[in-house]
N, CA, C and O atoms as CSV, one atom per row, in Angstrom:
chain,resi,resn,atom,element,x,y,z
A,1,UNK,N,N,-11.251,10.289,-20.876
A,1,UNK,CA,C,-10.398,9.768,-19.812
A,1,UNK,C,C,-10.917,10.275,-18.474
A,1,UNK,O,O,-11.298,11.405,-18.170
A,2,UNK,N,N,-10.850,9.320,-17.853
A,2,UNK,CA,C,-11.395,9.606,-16.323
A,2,UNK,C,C,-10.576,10.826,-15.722
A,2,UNK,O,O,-11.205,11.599,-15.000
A,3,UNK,N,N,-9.157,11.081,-15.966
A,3,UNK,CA,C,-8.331,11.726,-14.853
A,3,UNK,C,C,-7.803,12.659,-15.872
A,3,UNK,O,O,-6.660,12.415,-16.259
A,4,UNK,N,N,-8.412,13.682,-16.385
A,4,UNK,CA,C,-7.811,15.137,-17.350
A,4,UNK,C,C,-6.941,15.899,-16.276
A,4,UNK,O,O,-6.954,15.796,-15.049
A,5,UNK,N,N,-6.288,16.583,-16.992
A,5,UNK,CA,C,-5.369,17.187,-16.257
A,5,UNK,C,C,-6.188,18.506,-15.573
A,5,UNK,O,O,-5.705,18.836,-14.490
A,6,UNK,N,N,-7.186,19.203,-15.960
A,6,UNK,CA,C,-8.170,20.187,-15.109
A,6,UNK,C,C,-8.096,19.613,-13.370
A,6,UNK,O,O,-7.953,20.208,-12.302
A,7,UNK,N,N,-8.301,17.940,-13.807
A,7,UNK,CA,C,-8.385,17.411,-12.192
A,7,UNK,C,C,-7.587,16.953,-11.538
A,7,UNK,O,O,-7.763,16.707,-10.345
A,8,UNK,N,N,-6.498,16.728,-12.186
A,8,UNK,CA,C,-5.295,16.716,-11.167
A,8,UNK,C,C,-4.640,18.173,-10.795
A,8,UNK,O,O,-4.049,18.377,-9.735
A,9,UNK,N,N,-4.813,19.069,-11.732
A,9,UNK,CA,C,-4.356,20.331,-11.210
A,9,UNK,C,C,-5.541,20.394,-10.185
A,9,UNK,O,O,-4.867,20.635,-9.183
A,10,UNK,N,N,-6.852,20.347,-9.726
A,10,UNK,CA,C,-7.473,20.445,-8.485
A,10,UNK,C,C,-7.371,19.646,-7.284
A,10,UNK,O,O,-7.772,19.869,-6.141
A,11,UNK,N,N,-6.705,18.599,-7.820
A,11,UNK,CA,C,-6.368,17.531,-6.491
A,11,UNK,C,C,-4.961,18.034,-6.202
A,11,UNK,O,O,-4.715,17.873,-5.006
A,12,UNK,N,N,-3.917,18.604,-6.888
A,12,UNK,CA,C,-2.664,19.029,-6.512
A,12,UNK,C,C,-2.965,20.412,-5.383
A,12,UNK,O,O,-2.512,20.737,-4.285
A,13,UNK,N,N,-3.881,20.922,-6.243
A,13,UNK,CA,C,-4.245,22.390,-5.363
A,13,UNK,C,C,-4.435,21.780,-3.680
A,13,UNK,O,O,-3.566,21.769,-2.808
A,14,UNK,N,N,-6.098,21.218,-3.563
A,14,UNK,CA,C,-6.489,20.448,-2.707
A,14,UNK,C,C,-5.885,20.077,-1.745
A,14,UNK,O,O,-6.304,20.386,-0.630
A,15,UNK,N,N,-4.282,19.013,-1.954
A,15,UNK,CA,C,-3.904,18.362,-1.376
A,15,UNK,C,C,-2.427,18.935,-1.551
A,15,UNK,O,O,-2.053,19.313,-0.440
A,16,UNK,N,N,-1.481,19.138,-2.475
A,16,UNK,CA,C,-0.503,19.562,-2.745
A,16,UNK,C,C,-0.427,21.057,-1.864
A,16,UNK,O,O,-1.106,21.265,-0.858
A,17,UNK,N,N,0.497,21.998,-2.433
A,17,UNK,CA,C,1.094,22.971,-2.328
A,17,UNK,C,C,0.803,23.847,-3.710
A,17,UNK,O,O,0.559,25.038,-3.516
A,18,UNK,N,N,0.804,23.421,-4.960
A,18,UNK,CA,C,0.167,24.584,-5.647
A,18,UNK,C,C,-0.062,23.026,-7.169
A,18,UNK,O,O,0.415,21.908,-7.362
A,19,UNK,N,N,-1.098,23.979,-7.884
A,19,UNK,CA,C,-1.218,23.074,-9.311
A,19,UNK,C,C,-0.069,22.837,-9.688
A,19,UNK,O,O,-0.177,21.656,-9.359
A,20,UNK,N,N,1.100,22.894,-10.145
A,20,UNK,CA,C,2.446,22.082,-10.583
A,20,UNK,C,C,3.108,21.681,-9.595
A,20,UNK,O,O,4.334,21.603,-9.663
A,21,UNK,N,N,2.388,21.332,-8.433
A,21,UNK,CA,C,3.320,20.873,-6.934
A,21,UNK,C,C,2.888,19.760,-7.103
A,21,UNK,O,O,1.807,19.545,-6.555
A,22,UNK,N,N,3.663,18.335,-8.094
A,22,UNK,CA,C,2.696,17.193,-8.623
A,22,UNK,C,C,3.953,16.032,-7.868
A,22,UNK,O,O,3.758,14.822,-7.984
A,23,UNK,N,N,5.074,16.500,-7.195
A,23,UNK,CA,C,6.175,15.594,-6.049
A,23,UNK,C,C,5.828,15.478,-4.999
A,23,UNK,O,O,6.454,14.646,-4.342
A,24,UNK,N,N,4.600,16.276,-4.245
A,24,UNK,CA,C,4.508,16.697,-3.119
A,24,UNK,C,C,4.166,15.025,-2.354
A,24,UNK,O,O,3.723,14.211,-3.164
A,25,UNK,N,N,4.334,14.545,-0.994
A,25,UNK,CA,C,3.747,13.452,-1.090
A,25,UNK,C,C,2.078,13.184,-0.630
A,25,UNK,O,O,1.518,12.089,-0.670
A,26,UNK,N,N,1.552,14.291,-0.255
A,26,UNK,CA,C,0.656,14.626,-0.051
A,26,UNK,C,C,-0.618,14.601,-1.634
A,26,UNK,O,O,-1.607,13.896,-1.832
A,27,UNK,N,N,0.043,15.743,-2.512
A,27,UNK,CA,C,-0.228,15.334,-3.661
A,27,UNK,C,C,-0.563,14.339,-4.178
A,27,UNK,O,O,-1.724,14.188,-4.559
A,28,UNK,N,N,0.758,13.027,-4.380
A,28,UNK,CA,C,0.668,11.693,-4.450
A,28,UNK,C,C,-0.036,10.710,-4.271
A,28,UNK,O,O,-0.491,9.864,-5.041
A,29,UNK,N,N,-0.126,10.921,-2.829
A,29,UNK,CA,C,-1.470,10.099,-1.904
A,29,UNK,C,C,-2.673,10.006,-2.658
A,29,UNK,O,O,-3.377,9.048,-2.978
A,30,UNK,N,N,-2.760,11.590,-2.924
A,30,UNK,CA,C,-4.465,12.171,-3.331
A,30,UNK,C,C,-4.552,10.988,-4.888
A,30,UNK,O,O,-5.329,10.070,-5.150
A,31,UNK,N,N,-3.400,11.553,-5.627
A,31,UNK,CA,C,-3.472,11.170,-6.883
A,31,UNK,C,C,-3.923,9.566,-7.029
A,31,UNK,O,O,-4.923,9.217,-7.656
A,32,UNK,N,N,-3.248,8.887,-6.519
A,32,UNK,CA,C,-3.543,7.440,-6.079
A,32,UNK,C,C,-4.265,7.187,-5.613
A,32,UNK,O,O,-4.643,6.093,-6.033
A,33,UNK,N,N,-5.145,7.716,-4.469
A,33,UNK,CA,C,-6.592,7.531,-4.152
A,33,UNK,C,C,-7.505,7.694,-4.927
A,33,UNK,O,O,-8.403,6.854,-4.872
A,34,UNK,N,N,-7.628,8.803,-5.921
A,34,UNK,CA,C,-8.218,8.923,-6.907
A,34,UNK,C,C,-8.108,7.501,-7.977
A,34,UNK,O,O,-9.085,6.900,-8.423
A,35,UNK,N,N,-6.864,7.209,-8.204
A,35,UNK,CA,C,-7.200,6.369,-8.850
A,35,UNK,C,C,-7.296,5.062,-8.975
A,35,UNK,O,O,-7.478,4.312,-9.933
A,36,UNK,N,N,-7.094,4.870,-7.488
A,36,UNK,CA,C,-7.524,3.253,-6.655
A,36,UNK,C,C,-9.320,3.317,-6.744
A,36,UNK,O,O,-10.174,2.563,-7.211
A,37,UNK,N,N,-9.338,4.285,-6.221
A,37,UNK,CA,C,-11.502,4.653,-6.426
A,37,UNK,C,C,-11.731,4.153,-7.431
A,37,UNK,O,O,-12.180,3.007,-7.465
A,38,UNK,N,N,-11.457,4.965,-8.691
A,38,UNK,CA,C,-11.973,4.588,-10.146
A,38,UNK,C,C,-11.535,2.791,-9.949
A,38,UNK,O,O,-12.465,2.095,-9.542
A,39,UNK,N,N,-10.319,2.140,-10.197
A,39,UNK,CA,C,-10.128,0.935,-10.817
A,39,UNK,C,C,-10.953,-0.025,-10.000
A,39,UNK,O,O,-11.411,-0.991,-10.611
A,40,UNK,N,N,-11.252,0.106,-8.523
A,40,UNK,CA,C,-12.073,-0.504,-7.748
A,40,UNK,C,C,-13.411,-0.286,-8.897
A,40,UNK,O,O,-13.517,-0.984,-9.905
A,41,UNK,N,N,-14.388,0.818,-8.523
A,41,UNK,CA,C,-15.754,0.787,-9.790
A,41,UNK,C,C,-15.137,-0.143,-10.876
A,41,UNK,O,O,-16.000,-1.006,-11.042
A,42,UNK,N,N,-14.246,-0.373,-11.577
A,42,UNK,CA,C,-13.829,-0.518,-12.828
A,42,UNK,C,C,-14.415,-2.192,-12.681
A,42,UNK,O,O,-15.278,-2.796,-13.319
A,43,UNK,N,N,-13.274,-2.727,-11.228
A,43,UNK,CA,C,-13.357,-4.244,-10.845
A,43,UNK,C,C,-14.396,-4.432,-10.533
A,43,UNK,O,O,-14.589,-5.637,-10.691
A,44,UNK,N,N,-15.501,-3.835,-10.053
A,44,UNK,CA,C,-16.972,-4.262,-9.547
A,44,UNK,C,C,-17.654,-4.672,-10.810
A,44,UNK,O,O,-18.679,-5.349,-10.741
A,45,UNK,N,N,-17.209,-4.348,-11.837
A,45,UNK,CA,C,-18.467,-4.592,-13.077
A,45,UNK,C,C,-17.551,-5.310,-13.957
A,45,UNK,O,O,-17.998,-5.895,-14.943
A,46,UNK,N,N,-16.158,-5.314,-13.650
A,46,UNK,CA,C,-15.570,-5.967,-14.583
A,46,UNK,C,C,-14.971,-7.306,-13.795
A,46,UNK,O,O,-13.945,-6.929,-13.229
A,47,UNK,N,N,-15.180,-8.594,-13.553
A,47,UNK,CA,C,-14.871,-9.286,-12.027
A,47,UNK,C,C,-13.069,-9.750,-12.722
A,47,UNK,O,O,-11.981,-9.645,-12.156
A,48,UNK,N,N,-13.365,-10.201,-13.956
A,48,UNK,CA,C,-12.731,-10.794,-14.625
A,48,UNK,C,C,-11.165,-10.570,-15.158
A,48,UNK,O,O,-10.374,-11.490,-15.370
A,49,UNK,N,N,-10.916,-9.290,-15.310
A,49,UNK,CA,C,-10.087,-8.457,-15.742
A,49,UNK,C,C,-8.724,-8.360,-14.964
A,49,UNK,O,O,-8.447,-7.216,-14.605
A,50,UNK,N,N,-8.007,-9.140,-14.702
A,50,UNK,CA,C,-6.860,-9.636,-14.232
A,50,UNK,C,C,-6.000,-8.287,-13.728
A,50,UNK,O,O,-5.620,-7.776,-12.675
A,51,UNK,N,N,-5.930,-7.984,-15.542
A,51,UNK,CA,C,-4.566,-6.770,-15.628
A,51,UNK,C,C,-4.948,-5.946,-14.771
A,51,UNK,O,O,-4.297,-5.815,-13.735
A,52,UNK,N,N,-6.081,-5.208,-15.006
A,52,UNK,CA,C,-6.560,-3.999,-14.135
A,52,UNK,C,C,-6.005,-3.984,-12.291
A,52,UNK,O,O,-5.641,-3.104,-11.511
A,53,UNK,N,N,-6.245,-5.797,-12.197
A,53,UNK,CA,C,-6.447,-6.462,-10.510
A,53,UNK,C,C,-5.036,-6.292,-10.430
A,53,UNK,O,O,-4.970,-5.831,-9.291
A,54,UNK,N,N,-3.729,-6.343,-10.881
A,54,UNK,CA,C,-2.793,-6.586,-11.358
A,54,UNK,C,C,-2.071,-5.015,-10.409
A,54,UNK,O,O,-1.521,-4.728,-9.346
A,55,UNK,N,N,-2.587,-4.345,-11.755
A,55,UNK,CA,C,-2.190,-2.651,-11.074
A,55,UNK,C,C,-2.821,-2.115,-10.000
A,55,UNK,O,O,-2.423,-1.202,-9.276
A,56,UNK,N,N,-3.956,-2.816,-9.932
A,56,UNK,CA,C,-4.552,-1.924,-8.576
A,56,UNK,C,C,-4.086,-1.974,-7.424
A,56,UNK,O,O,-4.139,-1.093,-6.566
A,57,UNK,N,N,-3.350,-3.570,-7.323
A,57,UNK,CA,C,-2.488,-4.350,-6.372
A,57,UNK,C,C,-1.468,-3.581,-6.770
A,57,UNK,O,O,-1.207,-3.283,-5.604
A,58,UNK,N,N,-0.732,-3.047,-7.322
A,58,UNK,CA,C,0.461,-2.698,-7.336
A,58,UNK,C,C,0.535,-0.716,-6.874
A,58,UNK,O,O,1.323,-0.110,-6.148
A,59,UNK,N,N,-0.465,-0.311,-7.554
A,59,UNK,CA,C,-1.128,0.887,-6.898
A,59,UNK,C,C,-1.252,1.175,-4.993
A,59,UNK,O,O,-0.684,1.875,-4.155
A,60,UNK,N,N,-2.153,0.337,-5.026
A,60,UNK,CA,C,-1.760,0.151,-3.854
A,60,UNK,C,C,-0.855,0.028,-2.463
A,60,UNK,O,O,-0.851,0.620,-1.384
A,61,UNK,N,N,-0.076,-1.074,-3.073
A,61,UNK,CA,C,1.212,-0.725,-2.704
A,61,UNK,C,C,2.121,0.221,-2.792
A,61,UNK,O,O,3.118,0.021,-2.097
A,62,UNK,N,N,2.105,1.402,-3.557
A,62,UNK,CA,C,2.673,2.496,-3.553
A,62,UNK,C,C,2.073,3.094,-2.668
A,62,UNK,O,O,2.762,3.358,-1.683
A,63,UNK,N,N,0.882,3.458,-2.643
A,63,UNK,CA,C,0.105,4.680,-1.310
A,63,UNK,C,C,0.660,4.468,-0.219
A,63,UNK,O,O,1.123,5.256,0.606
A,64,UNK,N,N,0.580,2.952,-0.243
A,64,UNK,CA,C,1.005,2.920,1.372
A,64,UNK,C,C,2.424,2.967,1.492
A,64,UNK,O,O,2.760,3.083,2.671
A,65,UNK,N,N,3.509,2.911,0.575
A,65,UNK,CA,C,4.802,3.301,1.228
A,65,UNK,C,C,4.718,4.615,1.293
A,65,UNK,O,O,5.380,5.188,2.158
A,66,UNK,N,N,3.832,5.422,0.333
A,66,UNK,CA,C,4.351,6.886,0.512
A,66,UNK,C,C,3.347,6.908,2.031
A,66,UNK,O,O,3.926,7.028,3.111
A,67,UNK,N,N,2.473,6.836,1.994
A,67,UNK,CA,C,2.115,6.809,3.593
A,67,UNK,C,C,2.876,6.504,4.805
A,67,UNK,O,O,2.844,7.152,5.851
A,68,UNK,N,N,3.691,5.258,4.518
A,68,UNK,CA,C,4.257,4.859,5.849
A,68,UNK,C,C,5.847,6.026,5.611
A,68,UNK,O,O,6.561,6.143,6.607
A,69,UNK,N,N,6.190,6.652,4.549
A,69,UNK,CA,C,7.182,7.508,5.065
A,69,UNK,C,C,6.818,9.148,5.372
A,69,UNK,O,O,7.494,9.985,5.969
A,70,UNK,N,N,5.538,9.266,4.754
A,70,UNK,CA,C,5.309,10.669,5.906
A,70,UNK,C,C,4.461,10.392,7.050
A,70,UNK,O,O,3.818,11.315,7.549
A,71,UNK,N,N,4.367,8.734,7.705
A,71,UNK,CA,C,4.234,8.914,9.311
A,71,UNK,C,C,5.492,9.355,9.569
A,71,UNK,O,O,5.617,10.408,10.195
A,72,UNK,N,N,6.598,8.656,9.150
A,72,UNK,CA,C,7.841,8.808,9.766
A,72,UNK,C,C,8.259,10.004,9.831
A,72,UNK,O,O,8.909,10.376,10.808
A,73,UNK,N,N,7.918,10.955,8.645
A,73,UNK,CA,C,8.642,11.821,8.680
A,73,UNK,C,C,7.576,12.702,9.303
A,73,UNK,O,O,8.205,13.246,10.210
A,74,UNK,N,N,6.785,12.998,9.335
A,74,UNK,CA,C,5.811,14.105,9.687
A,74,UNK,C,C,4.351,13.496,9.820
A,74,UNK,O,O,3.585,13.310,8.874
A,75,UNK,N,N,4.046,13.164,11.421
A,75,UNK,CA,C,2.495,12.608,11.912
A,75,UNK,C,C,1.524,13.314,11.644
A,75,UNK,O,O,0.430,12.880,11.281
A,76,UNK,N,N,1.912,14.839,11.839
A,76,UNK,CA,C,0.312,15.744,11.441
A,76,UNK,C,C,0.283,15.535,10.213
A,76,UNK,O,O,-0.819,15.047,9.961
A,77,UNK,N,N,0.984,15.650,9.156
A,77,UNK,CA,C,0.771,15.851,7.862
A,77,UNK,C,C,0.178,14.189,7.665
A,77,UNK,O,O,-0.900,14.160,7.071
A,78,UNK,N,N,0.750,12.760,8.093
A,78,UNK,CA,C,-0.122,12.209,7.915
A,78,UNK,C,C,-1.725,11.590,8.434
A,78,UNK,O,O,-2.685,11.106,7.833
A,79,UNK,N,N,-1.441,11.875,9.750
A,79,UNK,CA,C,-3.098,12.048,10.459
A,79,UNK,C,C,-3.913,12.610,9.373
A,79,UNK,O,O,-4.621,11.919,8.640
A,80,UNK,N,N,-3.762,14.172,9.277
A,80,UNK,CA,C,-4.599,15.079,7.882
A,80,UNK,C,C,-4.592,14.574,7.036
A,80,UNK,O,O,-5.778,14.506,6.713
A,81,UNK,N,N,-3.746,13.857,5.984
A,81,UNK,CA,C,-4.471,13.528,4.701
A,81,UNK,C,C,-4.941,12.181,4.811
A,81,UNK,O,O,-5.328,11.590,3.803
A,82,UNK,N,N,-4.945,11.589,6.039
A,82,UNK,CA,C,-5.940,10.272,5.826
A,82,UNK,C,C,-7.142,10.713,6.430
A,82,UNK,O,O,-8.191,10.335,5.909
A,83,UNK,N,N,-7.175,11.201,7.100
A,83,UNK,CA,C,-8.509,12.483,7.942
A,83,UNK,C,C,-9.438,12.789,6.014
A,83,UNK,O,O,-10.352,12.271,5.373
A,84,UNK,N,N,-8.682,13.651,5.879
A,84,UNK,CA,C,-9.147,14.187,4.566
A,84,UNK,C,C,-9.479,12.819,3.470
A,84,UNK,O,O,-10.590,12.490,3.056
A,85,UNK,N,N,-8.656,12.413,3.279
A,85,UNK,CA,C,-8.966,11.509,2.089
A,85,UNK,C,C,-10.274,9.947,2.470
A,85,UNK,O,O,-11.030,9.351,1.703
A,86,UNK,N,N,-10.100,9.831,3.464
A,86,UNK,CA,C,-11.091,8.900,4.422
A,86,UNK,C,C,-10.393,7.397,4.388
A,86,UNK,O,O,-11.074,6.376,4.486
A,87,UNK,N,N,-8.818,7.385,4.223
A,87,UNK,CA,C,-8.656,6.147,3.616
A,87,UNK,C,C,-9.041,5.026,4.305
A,87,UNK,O,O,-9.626,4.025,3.892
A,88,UNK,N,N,-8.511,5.401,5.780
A,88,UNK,CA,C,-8.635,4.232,6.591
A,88,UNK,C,C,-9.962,4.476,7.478
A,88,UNK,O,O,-10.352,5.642,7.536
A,89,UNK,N,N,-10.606,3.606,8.091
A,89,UNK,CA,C,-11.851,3.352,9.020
A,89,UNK,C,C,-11.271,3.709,10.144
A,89,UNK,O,O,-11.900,3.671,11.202
């Protein structure tokens, strides 16, 4: 499996507040970026594969609400993890 738990306890560290800090929304972000990356590679070789296109679209749409509520709630914290994570251009 692409995403063992060794590496989400390092992306929680990373981005979270501690390895079982897995609510944080910071955390979250990370987690979902991680795994928007992978299903994107997944769709490049696989064109065909609906379901995958399905969740990634729906994936997606989660990052960005948790994004658009820690602009609201807190700008530095989201400036930094799109800084960090590179989401946007």
């Amino acid at each position: 499996m692409y995403l063992t738990k060794k590496i989400k306890e390092e992306l929680f560290i990373e981005h979270g507040n501690s390895a079982k800090d897995s609510g944080s929304v910071e955390g979250q972000i990370a987690l979902f970026t991680q795994r928007i990356n992978h299903l994107t590679n997944h769709l490049k070789e696989n064109k065909k594969d609906y379901n995958t296109e399905r969740s990634l679209v729906k994936m997606v749409g989660k990052r960005k609400s948790l994004l658009s509520y820690l602009k609201n709630k807190n700008i530095e914290r989201y400036r930094l993890i799109i800084k960090k994570l590179s989401i946007r251009k």
